[in-house]
C-alpha positions as CSV (number, residue, x, y, z in Angstrom):
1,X,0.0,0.0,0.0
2,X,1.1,3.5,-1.0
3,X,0.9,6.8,0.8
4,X,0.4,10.0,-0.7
5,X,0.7,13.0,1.2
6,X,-0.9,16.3,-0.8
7,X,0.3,19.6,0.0
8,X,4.0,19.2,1.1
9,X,6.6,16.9,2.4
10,X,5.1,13.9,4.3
11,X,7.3,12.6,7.0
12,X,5.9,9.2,7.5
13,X,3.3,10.7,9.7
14,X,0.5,12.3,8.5
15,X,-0.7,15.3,8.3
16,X,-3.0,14.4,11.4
17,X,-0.1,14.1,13.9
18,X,1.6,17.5,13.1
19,X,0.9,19.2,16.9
20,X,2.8,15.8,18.3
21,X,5.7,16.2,15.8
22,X,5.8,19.7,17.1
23,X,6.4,18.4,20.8
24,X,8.7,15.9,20.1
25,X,11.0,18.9,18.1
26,X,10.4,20.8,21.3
27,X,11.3,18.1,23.4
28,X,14.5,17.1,21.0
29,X,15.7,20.4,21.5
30,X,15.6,20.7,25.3
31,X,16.9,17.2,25.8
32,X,19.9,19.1,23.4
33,X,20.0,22.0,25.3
34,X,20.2,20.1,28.5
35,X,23.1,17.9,27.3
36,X,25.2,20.5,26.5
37,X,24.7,22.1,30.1
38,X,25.6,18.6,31.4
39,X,29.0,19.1,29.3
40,X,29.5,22.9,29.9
41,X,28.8,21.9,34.0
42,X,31.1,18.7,33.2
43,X,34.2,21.0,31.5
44,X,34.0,23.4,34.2
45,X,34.5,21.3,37.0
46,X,37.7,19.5,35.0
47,X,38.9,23.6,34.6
48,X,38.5,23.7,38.6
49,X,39.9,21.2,39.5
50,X,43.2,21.6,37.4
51,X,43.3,25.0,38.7
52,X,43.4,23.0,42.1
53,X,46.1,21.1,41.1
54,X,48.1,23.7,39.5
55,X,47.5,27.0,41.0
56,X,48.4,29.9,38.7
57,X,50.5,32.3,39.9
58,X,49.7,35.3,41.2
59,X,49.9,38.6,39.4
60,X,52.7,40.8,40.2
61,X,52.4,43.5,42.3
62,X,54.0,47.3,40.8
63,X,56.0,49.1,43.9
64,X,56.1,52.7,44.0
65,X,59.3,52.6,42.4
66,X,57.9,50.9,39.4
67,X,59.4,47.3,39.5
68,X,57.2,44.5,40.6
69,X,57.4,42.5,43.6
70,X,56.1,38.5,43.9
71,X,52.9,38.6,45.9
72,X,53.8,35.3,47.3
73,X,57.1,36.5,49.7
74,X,57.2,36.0,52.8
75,X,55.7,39.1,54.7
76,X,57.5,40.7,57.6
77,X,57.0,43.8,59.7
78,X,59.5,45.6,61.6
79,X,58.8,45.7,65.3
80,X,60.1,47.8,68.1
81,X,60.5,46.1,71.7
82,X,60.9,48.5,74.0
83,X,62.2,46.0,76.9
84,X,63.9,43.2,75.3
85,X,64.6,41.4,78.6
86,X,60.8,40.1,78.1
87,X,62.6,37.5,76.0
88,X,64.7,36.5,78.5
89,X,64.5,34.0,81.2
90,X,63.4,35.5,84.8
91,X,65.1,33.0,86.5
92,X,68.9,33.0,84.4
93,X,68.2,35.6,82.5
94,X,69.7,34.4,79.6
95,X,67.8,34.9,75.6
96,X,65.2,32.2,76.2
97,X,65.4,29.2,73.1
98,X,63.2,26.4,72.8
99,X,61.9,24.5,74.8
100,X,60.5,27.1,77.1
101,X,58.3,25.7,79.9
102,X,55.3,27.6,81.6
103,X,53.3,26.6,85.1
104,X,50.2,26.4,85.9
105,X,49.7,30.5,86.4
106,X,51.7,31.5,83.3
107,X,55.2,32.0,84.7
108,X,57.9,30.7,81.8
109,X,61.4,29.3,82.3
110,X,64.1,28.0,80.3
111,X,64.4,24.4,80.3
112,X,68.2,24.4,81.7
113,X,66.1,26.5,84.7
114,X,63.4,23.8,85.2
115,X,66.3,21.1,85.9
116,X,68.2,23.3,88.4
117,X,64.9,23.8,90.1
118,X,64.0,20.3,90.1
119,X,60.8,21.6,88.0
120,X,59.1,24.1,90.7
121,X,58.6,27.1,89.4
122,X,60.0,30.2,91.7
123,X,57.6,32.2,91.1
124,X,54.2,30.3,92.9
125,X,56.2,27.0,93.5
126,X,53.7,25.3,91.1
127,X,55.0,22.6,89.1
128,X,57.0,23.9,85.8
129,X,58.5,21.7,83.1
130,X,55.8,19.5,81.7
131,X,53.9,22.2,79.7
132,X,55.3,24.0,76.8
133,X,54.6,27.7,76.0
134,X,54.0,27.2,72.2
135,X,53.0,30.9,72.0
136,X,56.4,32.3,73.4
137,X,58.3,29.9,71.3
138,X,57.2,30.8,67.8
139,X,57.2,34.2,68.6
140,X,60.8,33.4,69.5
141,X,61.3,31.6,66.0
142,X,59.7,34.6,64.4
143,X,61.6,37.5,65.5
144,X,64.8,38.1,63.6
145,X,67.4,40.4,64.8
146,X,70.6,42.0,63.3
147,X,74.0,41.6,64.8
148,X,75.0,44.3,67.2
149,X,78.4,44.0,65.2
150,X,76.7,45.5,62.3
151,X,78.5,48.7,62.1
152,X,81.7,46.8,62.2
153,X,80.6,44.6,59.6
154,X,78.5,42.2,60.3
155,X,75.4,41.5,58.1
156,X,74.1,38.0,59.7
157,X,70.4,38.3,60.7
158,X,69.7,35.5,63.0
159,X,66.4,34.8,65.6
160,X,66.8,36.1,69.0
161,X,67.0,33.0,70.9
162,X,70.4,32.6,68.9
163,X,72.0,35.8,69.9
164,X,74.1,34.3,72.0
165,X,75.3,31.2,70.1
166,X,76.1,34.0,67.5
167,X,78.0,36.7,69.4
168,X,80.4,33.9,70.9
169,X,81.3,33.4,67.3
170,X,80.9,36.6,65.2
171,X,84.5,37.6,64.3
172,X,83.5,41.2,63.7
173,X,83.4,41.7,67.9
174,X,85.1,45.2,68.3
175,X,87.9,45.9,69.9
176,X,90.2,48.8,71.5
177,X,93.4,49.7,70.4
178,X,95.9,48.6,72.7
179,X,98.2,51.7,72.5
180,X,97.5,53.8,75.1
181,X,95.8,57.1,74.0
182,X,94.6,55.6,71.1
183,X,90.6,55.5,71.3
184,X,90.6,53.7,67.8
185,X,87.4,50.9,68.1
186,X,87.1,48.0,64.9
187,X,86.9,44.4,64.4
188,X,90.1,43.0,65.2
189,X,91.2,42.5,61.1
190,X,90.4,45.9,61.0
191,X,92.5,46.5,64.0
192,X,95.4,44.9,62.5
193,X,95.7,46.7,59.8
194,X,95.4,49.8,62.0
195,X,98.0,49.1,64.3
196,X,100.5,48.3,61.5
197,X,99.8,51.4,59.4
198,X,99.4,54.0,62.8
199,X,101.7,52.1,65.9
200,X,104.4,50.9,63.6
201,X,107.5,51.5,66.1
202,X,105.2,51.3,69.1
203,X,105.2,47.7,69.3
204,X,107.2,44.9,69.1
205,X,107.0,42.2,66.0
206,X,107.7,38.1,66.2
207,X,107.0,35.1,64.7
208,X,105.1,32.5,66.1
209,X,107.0,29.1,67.7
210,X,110.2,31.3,67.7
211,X,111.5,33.0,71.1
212,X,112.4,36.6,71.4
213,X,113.5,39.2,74.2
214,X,111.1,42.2,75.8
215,X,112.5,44.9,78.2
216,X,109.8,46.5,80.8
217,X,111.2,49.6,81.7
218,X,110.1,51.1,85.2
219,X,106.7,51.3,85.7
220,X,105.9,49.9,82.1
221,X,102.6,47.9,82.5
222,X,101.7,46.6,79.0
223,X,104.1,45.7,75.9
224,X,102.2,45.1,72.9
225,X,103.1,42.4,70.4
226,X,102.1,41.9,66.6
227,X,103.0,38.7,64.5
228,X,105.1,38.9,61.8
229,X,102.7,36.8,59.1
230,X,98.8,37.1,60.5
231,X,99.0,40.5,62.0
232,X,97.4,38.9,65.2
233,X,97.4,41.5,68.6
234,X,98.9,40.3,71.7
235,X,99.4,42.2,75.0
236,X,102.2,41.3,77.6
237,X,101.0,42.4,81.0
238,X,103.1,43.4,83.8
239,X,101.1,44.4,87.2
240,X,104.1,45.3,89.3
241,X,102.7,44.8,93.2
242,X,104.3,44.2,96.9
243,X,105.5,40.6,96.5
244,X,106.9,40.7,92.6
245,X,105.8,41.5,89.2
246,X,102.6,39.3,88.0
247,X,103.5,38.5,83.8
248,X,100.5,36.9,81.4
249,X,100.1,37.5,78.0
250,X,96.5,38.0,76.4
251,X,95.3,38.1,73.1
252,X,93.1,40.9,71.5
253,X,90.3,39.4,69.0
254,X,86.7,38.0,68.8
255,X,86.0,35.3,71.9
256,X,86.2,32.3,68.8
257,X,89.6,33.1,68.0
258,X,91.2,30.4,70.0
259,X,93.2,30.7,73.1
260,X,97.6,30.2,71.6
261,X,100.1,28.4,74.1
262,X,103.0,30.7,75.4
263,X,105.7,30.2,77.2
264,X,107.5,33.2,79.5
265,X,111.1,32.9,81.2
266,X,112.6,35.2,83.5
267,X,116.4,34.5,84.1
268,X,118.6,35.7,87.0
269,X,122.0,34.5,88.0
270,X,122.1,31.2,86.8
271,X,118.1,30.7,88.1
272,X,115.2,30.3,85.5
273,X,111.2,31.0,86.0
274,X,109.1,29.8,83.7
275,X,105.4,29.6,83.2
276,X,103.5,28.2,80.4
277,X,100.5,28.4,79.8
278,X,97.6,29.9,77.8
279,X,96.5,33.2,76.3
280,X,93.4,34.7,77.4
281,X,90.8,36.5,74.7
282,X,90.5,40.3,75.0
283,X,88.9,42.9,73.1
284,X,90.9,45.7,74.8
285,X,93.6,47.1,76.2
286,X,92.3,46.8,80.4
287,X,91.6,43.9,81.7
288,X,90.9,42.6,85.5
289,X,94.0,42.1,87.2
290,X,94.4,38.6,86.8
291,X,92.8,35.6,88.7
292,X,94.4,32.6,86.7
293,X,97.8,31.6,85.3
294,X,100.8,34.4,86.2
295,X,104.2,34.1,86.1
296,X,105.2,35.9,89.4
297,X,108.7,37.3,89.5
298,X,110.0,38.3,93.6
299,X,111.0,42.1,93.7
300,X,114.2,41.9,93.9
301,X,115.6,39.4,91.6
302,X,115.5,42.1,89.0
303,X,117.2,45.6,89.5
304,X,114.9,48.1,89.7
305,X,114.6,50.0,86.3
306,X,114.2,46.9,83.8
307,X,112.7,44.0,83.7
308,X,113.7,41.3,81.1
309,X,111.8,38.5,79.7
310,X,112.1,35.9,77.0
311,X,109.0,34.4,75.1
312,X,107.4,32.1,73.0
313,X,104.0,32.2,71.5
314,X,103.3,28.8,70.1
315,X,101.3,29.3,66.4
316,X,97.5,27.4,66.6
């Protein structure tokens, strides 16, 4: 059997069914349209997550000056403690480093502090040493200082509970010109090179491991010595009192320059003293009369106006 449609295309339908064919095109087209939200809802949640996984970077930021800065640095804000012995231990008093211990009512300690005080706080006699103060100690980590050496050359920046460990070993730790009436104040290469080019007859040069002769005239306190190849500063003391003369030798220079092994010896008629010992660091030209190693010499086994000495200064 045939169909024949009159008056345009016939799709297989009829003309009778032409408000139904109408729907279904209605209906194709929003089942389109909602497919291709499915995809478009489907792509962007692929885009969102990739941006999840691989953040973009941000967008520089222009500075005043022009040039642009990552927005991603590390931000810091200078600070201005007006009493910086907050950050030290009440107890010791020394910069306060993790592990820093609090009691019950707040007080803090330094762990070394807790020990000594068999963990009782001396404050409220509470119990101290079980409980860390978290806050203190990353506002500890967080603070950065500069060296107080910086104007003699130092540029470290290190936290504050390492000020200590750092100043025991920063070689730019100033020092006084041993000539008297010299007010000169540098690090001690500095110094060096000061004494060489401004105290050239004022002093008396050597060589390390070799031994040479100093004369103390009356009254002469200090002779100062300068080696030969490194330049290094060294101060031969001579604190003249009732029983004899007191003789030690220190070394000018930051406190991790070393200590150097000396040797002094007085002779007198046939009869030797001799003292060996160490050098102790200075960063001046007065020191405390001294409390360890002396080599004393009797008044009277020298004549009055000199007082000769033979040395060695062993090389590190």
């Amino acid at each position: 059997m045939v169909k024949i449609s009159v008056g345009g295309y016939d799709d297989g339908e009829g003309p009778s069914n032409r408000n139904q064919k109408r729907r279904r095109e209605e209906e194709d087209e929003e089942e389109e349209r909602n497919t291709r939200r499915s995809f478009e809802i489907v792509d962007r949640s692929i885009e969102l997550q990739e941006r999840e996984d691989h953040p973009p970077a941000p967008p520089n930021r222009a500075t005043p000056n022009g040039s642009a800065s990552n927005a991603t640095r590390v931000r810091s804000i200078p600070i201005f403690v007006s009493d910086p012995d907050v950050l030290d231990c009440c107890i010791c008093y020394e910069p306060l480093s993790a592990p820093v211990f609090q009691c019950e009512n707040g007080h803090i300690a330094c762990s070394n502090c807790c020990v000594r005080l068999k963990n009782k706080c001396p404050m409220c006699l509470m119990p101290i040493g079980y409980n860390r103060c978290r806050a203190i100690e990353k506002v500890l980590d967080s603070i950065k200082m500069s060296c107080p050496n910086a104007n003699y050359g130092c540029t470290e920046t290190f936290c504050y509970s390492k000020k200590n460990d750092h100043e025991k070993e920063c070689i730019y730790l100033p020092c006084l010109c041993p000539h008297a009436g010299c007010d000169f104040v540098a690090s001690s290469k500095e110094l060096f090179l000061h004494v060489s080019h401004r105290h050239v007859d004022s002093g008396t040069l050597f060589t390390y491991d070799k031994f040479f002769t100093v004369i103390f005239s009356a009254d002469q306190k200090t002779i100062v010595l300068q080696e030969k190849n490194d330049g290094n500063l060294f101060i031969v003391h001579n604190n003249h009192e009732q029983l004899g003369h007191k003789v030690r030798i220190s070394c000018i220079g930051p406190k991790s320059m070393g200590e150097f092994q000396y040797e002094v010896l007085a002779r007198f008629r046939g009869s030797t003293l001799i003292l060996q010992s160490f050098t102790k660091i200075i960063q001046g030209q007065y020191v405390d009369p001294p409390s360890n190693a002396f080599l004393l010499i009797p008044s009277g086994v020298f004549g009055p106006l000199q007082l000769k000495l033979d040395i060695r200064i062993k090389s590190h």
